[in-house]
C-alpha positions in Angstrom: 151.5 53.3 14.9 150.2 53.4 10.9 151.0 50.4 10.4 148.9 48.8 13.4 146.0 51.2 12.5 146.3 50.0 9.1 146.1 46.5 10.0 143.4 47.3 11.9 141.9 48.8 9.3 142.2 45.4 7.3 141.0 43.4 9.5 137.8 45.3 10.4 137.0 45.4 6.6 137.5 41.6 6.3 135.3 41.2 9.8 132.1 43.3 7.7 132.6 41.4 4.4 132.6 38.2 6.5 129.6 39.8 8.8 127.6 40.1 5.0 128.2 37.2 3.9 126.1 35.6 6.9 123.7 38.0 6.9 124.8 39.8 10.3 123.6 42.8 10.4 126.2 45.8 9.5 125.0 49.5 10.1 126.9 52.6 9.5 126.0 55.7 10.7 127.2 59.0 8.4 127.7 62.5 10.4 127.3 65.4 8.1 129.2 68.3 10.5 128.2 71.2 7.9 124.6 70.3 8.3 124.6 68.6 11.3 122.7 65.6 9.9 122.7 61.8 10.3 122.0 59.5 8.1 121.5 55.7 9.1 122.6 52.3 6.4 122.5 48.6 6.8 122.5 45.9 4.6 119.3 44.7 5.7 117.8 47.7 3.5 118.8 46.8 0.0 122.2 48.6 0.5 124.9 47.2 -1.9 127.1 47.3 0.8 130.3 45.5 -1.3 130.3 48.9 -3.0 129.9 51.0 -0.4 133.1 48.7 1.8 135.1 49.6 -1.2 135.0 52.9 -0.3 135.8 52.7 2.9 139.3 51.6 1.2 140.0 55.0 0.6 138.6 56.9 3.5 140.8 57.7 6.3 140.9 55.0 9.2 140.0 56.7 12.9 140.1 53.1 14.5 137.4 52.0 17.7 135.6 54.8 18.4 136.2 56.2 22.0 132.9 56.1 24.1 132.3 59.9 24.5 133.1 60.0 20.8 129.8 57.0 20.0 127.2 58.9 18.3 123.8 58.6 19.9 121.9 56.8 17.8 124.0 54.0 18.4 121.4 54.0 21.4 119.1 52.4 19.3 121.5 49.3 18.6 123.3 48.4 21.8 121.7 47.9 25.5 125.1 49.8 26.0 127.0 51.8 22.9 129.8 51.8 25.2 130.8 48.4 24.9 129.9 47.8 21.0 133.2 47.3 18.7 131.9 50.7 16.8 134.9 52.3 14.1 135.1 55.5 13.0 136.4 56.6 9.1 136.7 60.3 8.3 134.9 61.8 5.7 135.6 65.0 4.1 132.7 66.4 5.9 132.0 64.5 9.2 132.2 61.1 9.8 131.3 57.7 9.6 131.0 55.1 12.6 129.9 51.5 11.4 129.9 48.5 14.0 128.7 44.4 13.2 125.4 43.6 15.3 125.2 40.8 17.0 121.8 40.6 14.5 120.8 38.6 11.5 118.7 39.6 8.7 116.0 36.6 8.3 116.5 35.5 4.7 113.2 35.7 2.7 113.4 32.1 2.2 113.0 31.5 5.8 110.2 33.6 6.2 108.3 32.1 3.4 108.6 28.5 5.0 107.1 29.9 8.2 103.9 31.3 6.5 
């Protein structure tokens, strides 16, 4: 069972870095339990998000997030959080759900040619 979580693990890293490198969207949502906080990233928001993926190296692996486990705000992302591919990685005070959107941030020199 490790060893498929772990490979699971793997693979979903592999999927973001891949997801970045085209520009899809990536957003990972942080749970602080103690404080009962949530804080919201993507790399569409100047996030160095190769740093922050190392990280998640180190954290422990909870796998696909169950759906009565999918934080809310997830809401704002999927038509139906339910059936987005969201993972969970524990933190030593709450959690961390990330999922790839289906999303891709416009590169600026697009948006420049369209002016």
């Amino acid at each position: 069972m490790v060893d498929k979580k772990e490979e699971q693990r793997n693979d979903f890293l592999l999927e973001v870095r891949a997801a970045i490198k085209r520009n899809q969207v990536v957003v990972m949502i942080l749970h602080n339990a103690e404080e009962d906080k949530y804080a919201v990233y993507s790399n569409g928001y100047d996030a160095n998000f190769e740093d922050i993926i190392k990280a998640f190296c180190e954290m422990p692996f909870l796998g696909r997030v169950k759906p009565l486990d999918i934080f809310e705000q997830w809401e704002d992302y999927f038509d139906d959080p339910a059936l987005g591919e969201i993972y969970g990685f524990e933190l030593e005070d709450g959690m961390v759900q990330m999922a790839i959107l289906e999303y891709y941030i416009k590169e600026a020199e697009d948006a420049n040619e369209e002016e």
